[in-house]
Backbone as XML, in Angstrom:
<?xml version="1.0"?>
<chain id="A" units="angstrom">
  <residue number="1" name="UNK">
    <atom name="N" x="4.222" y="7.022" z="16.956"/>
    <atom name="CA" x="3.032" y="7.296" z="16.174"/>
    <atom name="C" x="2.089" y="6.105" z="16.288"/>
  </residue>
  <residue number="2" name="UNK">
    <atom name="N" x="0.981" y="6.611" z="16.659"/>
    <atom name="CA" x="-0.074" y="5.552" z="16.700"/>
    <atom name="C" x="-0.564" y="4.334" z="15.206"/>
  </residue>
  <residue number="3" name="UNK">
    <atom name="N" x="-0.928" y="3.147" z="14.984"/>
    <atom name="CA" x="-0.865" y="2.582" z="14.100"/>
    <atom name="C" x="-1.728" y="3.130" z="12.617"/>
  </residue>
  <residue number="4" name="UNK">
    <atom name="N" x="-3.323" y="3.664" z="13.473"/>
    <atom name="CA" x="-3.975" y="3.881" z="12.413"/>
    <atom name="C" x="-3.226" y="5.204" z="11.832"/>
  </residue>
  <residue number="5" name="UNK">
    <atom name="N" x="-2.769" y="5.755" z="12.264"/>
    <atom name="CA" x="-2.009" y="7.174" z="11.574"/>
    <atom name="C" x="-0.848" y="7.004" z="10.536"/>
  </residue>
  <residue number="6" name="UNK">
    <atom name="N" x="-0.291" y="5.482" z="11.097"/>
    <atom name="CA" x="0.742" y="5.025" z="9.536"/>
    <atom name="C" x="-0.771" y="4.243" z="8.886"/>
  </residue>
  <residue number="7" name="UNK">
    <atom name="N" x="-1.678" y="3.654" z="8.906"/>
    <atom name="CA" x="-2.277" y="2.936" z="8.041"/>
    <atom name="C" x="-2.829" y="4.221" z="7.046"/>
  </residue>
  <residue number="8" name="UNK">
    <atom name="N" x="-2.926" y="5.443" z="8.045"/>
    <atom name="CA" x="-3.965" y="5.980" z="7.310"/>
    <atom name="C" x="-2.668" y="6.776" z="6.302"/>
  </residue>
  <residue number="9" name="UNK">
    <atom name="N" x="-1.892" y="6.872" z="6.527"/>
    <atom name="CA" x="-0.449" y="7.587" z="5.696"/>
    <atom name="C" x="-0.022" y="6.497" z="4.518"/>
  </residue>
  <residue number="10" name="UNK">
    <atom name="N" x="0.256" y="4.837" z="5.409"/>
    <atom name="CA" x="0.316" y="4.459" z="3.852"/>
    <atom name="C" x="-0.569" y="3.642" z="2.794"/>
  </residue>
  <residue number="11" name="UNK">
    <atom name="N" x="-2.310" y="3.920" z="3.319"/>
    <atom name="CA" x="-3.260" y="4.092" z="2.641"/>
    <atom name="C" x="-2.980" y="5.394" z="1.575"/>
  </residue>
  <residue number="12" name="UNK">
    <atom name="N" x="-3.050" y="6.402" z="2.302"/>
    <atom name="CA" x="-2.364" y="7.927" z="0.942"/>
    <atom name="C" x="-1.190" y="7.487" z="0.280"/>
  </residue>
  <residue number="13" name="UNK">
    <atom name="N" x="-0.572" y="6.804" z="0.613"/>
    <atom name="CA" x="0.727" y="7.008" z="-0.075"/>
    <atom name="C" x="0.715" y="6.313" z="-1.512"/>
  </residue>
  <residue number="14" name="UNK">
    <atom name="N" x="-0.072" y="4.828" z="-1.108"/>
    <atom name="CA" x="-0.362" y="3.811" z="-1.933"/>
    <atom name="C" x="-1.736" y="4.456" z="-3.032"/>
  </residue>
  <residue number="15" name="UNK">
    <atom name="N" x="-2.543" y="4.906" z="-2.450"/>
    <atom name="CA" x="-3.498" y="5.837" z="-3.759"/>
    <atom name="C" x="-2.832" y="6.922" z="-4.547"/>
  </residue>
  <residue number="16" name="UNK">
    <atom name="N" x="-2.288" y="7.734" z="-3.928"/>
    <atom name="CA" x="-1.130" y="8.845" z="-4.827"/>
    <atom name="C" x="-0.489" y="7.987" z="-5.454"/>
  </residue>
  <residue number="17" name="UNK">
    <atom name="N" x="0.583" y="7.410" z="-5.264"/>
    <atom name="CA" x="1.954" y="6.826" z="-6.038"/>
    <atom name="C" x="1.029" y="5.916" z="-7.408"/>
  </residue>
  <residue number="18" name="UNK">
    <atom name="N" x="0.341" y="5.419" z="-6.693"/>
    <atom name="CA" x="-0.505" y="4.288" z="-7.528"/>
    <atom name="C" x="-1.228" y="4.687" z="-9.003"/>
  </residue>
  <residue number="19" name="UNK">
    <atom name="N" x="-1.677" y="6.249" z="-8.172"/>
    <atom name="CA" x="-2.709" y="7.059" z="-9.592"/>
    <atom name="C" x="-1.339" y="7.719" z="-10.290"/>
  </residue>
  <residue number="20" name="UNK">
    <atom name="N" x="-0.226" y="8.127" z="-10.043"/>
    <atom name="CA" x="0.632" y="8.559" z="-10.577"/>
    <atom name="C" x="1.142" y="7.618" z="-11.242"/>
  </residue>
  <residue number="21" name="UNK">
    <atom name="N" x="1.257" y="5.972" z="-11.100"/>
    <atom name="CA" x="1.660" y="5.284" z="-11.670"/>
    <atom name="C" x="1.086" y="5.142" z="-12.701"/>
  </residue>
  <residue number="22" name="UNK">
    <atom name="N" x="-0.334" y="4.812" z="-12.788"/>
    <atom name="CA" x="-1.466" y="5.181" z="-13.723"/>
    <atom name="C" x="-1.405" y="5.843" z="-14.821"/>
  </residue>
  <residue number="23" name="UNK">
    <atom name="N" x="-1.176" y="6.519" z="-14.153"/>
    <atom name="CA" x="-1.135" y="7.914" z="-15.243"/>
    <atom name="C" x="0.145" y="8.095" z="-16.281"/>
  </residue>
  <residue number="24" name="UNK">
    <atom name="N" x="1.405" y="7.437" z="-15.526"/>
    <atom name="CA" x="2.954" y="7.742" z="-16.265"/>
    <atom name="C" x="2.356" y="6.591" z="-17.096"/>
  </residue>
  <residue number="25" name="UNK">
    <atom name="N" x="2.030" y="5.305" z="-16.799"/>
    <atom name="CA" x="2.150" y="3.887" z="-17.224"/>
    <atom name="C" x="1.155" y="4.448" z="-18.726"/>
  </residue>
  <residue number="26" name="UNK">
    <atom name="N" x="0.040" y="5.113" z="-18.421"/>
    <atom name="CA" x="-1.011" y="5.084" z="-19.612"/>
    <atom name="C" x="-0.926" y="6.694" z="-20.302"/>
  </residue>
  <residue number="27" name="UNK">
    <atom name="N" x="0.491" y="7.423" z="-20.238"/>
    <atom name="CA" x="-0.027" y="8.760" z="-21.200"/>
    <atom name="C" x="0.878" y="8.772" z="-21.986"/>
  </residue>
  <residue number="28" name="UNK">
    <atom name="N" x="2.160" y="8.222" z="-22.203"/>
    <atom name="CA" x="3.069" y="7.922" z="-23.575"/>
    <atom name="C" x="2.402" y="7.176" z="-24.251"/>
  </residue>
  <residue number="29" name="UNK">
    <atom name="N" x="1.818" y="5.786" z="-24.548"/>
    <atom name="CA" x="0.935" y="5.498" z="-25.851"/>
    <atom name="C" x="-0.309" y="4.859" z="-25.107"/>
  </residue>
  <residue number="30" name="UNK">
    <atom name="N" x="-1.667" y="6.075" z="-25.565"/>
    <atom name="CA" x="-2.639" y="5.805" z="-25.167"/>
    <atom name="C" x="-3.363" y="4.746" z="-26.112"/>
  </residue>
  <residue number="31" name="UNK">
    <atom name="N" x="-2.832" y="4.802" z="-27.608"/>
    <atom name="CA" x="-3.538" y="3.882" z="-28.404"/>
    <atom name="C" x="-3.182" y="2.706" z="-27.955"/>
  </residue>
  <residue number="32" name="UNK">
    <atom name="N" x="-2.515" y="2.153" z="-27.122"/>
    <atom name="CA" x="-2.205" y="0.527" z="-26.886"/>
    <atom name="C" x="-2.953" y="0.437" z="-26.119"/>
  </residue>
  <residue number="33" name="UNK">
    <atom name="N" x="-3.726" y="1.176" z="-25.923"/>
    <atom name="CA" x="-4.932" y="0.238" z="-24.564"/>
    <atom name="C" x="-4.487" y="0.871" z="-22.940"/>
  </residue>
  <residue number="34" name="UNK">
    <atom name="N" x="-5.370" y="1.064" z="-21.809"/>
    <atom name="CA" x="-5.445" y="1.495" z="-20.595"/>
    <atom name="C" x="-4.454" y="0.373" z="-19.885"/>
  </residue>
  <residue number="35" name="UNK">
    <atom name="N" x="-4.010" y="0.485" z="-19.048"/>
    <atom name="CA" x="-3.272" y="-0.454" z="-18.032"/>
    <atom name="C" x="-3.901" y="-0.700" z="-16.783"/>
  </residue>
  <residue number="36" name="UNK">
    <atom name="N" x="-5.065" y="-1.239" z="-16.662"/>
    <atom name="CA" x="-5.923" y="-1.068" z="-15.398"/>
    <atom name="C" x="-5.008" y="-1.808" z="-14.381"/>
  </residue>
  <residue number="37" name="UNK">
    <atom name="N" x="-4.060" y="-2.716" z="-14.165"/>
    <atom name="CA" x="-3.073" y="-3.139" z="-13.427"/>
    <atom name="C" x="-2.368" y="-1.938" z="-12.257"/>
  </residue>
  <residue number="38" name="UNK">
    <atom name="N" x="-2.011" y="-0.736" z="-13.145"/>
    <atom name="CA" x="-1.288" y="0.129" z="-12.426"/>
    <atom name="C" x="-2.635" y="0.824" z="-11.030"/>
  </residue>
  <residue number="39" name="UNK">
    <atom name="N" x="-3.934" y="0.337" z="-11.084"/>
    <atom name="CA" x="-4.582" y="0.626" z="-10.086"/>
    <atom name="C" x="-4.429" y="0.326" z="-8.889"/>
  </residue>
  <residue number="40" name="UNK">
    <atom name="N" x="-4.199" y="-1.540" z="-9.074"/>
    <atom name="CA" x="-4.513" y="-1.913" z="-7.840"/>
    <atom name="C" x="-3.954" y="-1.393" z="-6.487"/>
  </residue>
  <residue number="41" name="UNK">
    <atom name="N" x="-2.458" y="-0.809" z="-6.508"/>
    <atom name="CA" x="-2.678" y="-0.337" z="-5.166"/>
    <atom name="C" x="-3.238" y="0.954" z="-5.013"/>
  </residue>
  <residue number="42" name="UNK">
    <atom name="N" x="-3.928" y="1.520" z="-5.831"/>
    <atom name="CA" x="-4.958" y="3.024" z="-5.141"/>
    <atom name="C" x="-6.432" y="1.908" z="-4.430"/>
  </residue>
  <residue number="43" name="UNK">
    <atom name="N" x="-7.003" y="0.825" z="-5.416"/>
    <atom name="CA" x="-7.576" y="-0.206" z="-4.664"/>
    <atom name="C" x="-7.341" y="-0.511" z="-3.166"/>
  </residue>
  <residue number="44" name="UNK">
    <atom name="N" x="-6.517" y="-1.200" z="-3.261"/>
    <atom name="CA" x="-5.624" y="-1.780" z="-1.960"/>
    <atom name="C" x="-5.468" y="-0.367" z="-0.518"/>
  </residue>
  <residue number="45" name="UNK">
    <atom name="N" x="-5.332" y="0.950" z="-1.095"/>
    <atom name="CA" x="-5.185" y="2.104" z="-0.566"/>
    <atom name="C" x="-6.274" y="2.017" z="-0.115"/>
  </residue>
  <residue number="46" name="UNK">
    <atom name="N" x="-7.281" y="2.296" z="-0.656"/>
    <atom name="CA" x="-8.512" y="3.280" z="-0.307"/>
    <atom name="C" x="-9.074" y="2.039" z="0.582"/>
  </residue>
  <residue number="47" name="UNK">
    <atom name="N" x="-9.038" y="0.232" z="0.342"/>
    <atom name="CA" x="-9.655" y="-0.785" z="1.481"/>
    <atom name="C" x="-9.203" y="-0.247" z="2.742"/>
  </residue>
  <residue number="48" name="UNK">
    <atom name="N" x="-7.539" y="0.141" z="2.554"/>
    <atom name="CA" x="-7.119" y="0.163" z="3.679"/>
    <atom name="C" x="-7.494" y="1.719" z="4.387"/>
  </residue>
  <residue number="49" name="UNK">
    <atom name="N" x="-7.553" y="2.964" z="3.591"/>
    <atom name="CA" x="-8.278" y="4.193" z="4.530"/>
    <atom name="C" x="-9.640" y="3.758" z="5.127"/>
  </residue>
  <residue number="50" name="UNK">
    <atom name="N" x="-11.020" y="3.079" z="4.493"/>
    <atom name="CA" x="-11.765" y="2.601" z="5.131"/>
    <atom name="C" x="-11.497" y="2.053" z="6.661"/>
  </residue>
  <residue number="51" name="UNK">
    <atom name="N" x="-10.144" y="1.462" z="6.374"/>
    <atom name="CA" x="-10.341" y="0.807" z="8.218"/>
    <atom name="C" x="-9.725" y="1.087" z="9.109"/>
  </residue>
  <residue number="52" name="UNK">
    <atom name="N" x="-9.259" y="2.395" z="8.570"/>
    <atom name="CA" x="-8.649" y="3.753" z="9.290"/>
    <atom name="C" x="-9.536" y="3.574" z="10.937"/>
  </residue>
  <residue number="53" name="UNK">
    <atom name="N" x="-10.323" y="4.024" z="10.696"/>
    <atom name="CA" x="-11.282" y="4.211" z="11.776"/>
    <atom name="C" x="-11.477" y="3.437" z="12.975"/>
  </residue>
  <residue number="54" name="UNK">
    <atom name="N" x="-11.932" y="2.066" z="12.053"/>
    <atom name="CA" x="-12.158" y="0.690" z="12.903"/>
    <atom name="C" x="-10.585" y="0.420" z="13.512"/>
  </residue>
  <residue number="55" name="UNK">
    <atom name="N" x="-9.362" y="0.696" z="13.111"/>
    <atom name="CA" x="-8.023" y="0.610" z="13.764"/>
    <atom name="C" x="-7.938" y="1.590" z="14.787"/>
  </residue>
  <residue number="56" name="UNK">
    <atom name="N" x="-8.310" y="2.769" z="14.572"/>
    <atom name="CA" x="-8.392" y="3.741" z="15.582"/>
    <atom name="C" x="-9.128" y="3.804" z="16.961"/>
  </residue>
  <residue number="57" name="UNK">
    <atom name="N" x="-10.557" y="2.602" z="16.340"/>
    <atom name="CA" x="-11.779" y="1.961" z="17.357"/>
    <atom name="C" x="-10.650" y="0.909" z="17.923"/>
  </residue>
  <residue number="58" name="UNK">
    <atom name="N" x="-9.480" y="0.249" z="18.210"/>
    <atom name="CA" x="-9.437" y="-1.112" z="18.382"/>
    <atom name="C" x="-10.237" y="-2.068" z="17.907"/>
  </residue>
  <residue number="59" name="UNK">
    <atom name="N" x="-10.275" y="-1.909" z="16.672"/>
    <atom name="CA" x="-11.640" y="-3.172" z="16.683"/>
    <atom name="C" x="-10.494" y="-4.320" z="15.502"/>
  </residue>
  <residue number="60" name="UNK">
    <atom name="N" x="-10.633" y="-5.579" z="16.286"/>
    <atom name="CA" x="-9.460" y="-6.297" z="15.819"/>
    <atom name="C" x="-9.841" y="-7.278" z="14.413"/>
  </residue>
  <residue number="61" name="UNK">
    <atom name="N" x="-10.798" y="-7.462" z="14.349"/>
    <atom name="CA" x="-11.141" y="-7.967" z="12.859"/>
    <atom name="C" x="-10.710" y="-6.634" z="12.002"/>
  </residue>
  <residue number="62" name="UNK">
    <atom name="N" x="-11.125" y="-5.591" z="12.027"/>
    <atom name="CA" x="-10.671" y="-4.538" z="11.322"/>
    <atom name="C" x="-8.708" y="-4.305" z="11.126"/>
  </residue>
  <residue number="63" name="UNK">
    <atom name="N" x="-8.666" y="-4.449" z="11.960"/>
    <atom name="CA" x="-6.873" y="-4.409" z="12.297"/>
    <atom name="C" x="-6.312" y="-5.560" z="11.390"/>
  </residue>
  <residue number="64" name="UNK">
    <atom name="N" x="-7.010" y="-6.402" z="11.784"/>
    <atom name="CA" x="-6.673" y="-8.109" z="10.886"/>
    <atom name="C" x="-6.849" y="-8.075" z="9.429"/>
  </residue>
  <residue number="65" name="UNK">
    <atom name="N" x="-7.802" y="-7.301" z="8.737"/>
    <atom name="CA" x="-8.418" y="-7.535" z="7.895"/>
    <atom name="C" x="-6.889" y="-6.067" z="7.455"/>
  </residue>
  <residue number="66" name="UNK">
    <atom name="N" x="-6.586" y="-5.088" z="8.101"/>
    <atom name="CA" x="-5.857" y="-4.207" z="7.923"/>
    <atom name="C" x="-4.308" y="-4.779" z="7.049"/>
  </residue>
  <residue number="67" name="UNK">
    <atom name="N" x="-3.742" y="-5.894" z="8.369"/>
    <atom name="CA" x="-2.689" y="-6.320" z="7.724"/>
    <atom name="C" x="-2.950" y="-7.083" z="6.899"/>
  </residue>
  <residue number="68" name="UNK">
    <atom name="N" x="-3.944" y="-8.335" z="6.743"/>
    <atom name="CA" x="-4.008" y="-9.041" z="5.506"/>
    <atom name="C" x="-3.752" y="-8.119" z="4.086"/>
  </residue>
  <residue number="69" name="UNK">
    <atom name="N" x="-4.155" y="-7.309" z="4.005"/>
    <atom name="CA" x="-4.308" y="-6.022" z="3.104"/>
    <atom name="C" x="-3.120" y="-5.536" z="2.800"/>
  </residue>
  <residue number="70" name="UNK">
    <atom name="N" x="-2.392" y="-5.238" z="3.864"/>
    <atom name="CA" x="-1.174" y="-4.988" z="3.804"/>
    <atom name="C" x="-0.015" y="-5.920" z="3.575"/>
  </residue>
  <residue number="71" name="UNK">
    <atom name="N" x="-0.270" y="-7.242" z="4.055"/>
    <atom name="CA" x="0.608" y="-8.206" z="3.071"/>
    <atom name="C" x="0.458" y="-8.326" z="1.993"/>
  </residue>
  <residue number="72" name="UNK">
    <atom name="N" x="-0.534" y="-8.307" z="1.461"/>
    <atom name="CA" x="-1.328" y="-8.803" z="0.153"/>
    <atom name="C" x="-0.420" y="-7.535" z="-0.937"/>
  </residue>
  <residue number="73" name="UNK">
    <atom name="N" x="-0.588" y="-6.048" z="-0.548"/>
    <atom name="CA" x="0.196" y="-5.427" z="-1.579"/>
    <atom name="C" x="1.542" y="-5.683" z="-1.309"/>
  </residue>
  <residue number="74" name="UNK">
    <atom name="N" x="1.954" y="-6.138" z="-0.269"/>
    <atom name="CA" x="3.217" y="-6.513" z="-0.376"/>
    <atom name="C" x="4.159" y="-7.012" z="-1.348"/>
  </residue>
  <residue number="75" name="UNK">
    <atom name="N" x="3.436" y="-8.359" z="-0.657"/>
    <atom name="CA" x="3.504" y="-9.577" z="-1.730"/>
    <atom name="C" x="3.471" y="-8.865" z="-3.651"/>
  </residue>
  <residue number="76" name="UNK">
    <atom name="N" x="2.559" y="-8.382" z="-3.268"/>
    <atom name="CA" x="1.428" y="-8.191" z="-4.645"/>
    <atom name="C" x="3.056" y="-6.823" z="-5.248"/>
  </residue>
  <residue number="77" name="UNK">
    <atom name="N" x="3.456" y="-6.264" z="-4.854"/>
    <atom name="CA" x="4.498" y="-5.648" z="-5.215"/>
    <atom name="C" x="5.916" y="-5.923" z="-5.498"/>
  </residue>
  <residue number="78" name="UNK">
    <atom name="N" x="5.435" y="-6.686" z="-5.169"/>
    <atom name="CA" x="7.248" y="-7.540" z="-5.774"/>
    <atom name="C" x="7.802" y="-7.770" z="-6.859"/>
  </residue>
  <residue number="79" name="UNK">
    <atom name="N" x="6.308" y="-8.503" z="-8.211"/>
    <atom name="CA" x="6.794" y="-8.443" z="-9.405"/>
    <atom name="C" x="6.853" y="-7.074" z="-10.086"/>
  </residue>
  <residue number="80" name="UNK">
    <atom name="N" x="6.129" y="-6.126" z="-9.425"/>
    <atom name="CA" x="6.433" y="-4.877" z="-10.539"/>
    <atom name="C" x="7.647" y="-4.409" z="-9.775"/>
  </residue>
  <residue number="81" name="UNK">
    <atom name="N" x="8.622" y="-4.575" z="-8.655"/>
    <atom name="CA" x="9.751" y="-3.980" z="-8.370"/>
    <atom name="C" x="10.383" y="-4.478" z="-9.321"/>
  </residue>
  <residue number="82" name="UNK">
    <atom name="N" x="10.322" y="-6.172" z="-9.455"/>
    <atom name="CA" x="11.682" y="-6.872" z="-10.405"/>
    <atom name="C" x="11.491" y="-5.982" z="-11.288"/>
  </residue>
  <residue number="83" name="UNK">
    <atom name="N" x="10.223" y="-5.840" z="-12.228"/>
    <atom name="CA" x="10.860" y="-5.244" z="-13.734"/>
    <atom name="C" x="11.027" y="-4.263" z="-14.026"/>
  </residue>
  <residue number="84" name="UNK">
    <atom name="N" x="10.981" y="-3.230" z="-12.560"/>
    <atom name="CA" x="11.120" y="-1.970" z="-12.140"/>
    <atom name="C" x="12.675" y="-1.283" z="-11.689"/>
  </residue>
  <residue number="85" name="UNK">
    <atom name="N" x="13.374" y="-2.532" z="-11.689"/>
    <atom name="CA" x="14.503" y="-2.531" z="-11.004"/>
    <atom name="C" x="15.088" y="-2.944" z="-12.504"/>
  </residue>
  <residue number="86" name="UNK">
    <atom name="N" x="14.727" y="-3.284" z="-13.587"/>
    <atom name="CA" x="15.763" y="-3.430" z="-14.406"/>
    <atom name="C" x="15.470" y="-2.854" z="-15.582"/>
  </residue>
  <residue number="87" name="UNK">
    <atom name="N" x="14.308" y="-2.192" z="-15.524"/>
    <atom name="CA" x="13.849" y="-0.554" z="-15.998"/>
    <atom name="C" x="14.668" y="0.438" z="-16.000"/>
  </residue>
  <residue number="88" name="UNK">
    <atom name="N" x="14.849" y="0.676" z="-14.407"/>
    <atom name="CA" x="15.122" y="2.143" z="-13.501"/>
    <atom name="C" x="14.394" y="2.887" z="-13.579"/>
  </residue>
  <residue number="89" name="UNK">
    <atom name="N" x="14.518" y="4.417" z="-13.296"/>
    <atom name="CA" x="14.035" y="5.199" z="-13.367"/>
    <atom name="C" x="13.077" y="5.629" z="-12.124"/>
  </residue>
  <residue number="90" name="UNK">
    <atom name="N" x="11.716" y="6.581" z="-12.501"/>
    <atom name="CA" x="11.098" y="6.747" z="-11.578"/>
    <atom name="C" x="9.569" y="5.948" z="-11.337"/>
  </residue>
  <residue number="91" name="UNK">
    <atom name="N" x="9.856" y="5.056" z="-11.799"/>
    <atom name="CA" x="9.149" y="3.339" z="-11.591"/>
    <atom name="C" x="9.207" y="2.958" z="-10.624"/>
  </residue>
  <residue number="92" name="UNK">
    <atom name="N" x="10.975" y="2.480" z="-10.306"/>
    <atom name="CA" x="11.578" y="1.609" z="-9.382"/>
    <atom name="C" x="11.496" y="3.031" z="-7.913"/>
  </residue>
  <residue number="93" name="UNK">
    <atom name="N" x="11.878" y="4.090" z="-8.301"/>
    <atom name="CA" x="11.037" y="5.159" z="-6.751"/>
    <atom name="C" x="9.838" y="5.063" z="-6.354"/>
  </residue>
  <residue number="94" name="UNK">
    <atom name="N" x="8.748" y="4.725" z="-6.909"/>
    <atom name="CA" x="7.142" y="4.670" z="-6.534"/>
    <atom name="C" x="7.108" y="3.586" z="-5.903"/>
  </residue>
  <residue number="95" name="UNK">
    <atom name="N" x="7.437" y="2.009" z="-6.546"/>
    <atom name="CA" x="7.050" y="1.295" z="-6.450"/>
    <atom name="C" x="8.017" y="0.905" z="-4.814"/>
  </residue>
  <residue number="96" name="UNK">
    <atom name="N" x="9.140" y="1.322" z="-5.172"/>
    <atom name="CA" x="9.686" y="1.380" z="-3.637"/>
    <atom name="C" x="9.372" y="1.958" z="-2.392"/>
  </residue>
  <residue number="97" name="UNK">
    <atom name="N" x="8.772" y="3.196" z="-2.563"/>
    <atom name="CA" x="8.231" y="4.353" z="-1.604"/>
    <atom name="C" x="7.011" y="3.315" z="-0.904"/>
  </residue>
  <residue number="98" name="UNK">
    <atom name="N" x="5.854" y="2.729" z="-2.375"/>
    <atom name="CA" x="4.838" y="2.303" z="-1.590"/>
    <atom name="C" x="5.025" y="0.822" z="-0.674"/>
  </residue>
  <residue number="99" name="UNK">
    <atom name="N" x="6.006" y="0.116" z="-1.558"/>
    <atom name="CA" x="6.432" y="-1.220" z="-0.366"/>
    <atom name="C" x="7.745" y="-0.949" z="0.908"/>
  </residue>
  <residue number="100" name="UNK">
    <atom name="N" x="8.113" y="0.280" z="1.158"/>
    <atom name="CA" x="8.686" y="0.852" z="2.198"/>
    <atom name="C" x="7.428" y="1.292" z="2.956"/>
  </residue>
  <residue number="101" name="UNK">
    <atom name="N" x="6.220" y="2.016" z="2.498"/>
    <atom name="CA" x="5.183" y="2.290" z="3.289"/>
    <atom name="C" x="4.435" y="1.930" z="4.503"/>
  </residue>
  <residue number="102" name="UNK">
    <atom name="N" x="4.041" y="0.195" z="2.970"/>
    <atom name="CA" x="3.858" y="-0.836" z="3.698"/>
    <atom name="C" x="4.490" y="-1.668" z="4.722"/>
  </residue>
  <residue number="103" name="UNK">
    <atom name="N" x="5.655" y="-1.794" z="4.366"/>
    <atom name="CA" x="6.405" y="-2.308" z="5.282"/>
    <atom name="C" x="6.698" y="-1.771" z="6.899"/>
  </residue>
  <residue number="104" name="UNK">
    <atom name="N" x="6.851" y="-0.385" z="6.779"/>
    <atom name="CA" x="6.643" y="-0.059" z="8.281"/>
    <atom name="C" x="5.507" y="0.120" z="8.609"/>
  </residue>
  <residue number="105" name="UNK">
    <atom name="N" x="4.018" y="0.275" z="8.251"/>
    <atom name="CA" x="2.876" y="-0.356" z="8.651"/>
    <atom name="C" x="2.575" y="-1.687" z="8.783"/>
  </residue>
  <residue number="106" name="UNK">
    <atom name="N" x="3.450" y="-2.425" z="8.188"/>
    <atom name="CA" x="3.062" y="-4.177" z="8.901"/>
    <atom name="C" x="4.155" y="-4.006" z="10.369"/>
  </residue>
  <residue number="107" name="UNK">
    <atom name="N" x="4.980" y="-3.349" z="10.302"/>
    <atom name="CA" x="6.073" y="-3.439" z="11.274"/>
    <atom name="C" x="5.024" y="-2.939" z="12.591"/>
  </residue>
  <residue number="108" name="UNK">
    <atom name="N" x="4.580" y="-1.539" z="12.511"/>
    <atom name="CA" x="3.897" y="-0.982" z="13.628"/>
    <atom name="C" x="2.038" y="-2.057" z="13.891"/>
  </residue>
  <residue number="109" name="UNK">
    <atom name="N" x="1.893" y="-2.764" z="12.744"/>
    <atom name="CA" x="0.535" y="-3.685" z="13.251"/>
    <atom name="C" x="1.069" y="-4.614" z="13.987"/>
  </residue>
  <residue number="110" name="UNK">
    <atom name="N" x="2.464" y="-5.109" z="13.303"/>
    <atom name="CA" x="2.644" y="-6.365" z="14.703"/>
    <atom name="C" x="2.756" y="-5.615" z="15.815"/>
  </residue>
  <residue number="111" name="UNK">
    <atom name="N" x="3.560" y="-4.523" z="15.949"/>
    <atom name="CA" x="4.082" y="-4.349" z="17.085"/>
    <atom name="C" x="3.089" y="-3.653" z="18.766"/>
  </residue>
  <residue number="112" name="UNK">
    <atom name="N" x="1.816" y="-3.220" z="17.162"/>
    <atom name="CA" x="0.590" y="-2.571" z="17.934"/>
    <atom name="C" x="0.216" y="-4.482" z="18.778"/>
  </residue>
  <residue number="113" name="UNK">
    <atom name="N" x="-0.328" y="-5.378" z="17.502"/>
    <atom name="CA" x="-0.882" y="-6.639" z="18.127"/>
    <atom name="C" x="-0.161" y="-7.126" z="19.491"/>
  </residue>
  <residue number="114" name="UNK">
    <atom name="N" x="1.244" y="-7.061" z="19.098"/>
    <atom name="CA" x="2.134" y="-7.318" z="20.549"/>
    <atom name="C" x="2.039" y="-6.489" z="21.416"/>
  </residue>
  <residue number="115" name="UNK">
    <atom name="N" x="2.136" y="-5.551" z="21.706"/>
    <atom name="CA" x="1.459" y="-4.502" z="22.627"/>
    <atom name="C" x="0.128" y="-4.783" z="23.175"/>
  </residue>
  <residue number="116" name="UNK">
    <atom name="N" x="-0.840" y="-5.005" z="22.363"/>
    <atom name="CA" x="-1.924" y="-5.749" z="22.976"/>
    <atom name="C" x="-2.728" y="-6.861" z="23.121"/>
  </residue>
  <residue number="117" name="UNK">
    <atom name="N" x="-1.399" y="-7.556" z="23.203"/>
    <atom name="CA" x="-1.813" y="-8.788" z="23.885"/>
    <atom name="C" x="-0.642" y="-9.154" z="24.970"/>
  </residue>
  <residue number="118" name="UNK">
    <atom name="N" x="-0.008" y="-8.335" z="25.218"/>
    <atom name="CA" x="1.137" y="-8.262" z="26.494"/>
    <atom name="C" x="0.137" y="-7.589" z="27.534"/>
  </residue>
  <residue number="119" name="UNK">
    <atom name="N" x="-0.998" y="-7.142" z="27.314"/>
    <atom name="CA" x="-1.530" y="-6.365" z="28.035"/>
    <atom name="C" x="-2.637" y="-7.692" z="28.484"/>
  </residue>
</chain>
């Protein structure tokens, strides 16, 4: 599978899971206030469908700017696994689905970058 086709898959994956997170995180008690936190990866999603295209163009600032993006929720996903993982439930499935996402989209950007630059 070509790269932009996982970016552009776990761009969706990361806006779905993310607004679903949203939504579980803020509809048991709405009087405590919104959780704008549970956004950032539909954020992080939708930067990354934008450069859907420009990945599909080869265009390598776009690609670059792709994985930075994609480390960044990486990274950026780690503390909600910990307290997700000693939660359980269907927390610790979202939050796993979307850093499994990511993860084989950083796997296929290196492997796209190595590919072209062997060339």
């Amino acid at each position: 599978m070509k790269v932009h086709k996982i970016n552009f898959i776990n761009s969706l994956i990361l806006m779905i899971f993310g607004l679903w997170g949203f939504i579980d995180v803020n509809t048991p008690i709405p009087e405590t206030g919104m959780s704008m936190t549970a956004l950032i990866p539909v954020i992080f999603g939708f930067i990354l469908l934008l450069c859907s295209k420009g990945i599909k163009n080869s265009n390598k600032v776009i690609a670059h700017i792709g994985v930075l993006v994609t480390v960044l929720i990486l990274i950026g996903l780690g503390k909600p696994l910990g307290s997700q993982i000693e939660k359980g439930g269907i927390g610790l499935f979202r939050v796993s689905i979307m850093m499994l996402s990511s993860l084989i989209a950083l796997v296929y950007f290196v492997r796209n970058f190595i590919e072209n630059r062997s060339k």
